[in-house]
C-alpha positions in Angstrom: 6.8 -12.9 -7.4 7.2 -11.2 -3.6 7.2 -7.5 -3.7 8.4 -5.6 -1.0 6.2 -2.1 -0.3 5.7 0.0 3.1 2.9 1.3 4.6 2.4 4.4 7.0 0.0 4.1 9.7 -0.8 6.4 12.6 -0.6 5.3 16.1 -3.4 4.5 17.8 -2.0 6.1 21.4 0.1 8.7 20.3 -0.6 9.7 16.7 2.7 9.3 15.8 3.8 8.2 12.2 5.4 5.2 11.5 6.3 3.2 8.2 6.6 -0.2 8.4 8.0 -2.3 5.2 6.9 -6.0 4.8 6.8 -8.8 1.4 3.7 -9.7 -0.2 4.1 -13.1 -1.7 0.2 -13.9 -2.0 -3.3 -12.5 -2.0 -3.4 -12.9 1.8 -1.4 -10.4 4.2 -1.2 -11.4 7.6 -2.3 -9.5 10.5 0.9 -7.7 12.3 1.9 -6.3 15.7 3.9 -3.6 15.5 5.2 -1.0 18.3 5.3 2.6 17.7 8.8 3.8 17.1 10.3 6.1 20.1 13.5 7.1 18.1 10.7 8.7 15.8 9.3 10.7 18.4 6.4 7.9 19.1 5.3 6.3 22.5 6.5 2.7 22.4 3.6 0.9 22.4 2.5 -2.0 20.7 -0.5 -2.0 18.4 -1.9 -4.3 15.0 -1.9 -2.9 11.8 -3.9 -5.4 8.8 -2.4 -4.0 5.8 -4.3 -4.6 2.5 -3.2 -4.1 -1.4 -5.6 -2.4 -3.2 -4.6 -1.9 -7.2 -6.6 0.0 -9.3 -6.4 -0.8 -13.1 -7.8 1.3 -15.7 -7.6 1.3 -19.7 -7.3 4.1 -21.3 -9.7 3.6 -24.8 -8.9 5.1 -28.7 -11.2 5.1 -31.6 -10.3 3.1 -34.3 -11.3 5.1 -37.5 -10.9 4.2 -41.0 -9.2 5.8 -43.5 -10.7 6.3 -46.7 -8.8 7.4 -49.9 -11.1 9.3 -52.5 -10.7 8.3 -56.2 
């Protein structure tokens, strides 16, 4: 199932920050050239981001304890 997500990456040149929005549709995400957006105060340069997913899954853990009835 493709999920789209965006990223925000500093420009190389300028320092600007951009956001950029792409699918993943598999373990693999491609290599991208991107250009640094001048409408948003950036320099207009092209430059390669390599975007990776990272998840992080944790459990959270519970005692199971048994209940005892006194006779």
């Amino acid at each position: 199932m493709p999920i789209r997500i965006s990223v925000e990456v500093y420009c190389p040149y300028c320092g600007c920050i951009n956001k950029y929005y792409f699918v993943v549709d598999s373990h693999y995400i491609p290599k991208q050239i991107v250009y640094c957006d001048v409408e948003q105060g950036g320099c207009d340069r092209d430059f390669v981001i390599d975007p990776h997913l990272q998840i992080n899954l944790y459990a959270d853990v519970y005692k199971i304890e048994k209940y005892r009835k006194e006779v």
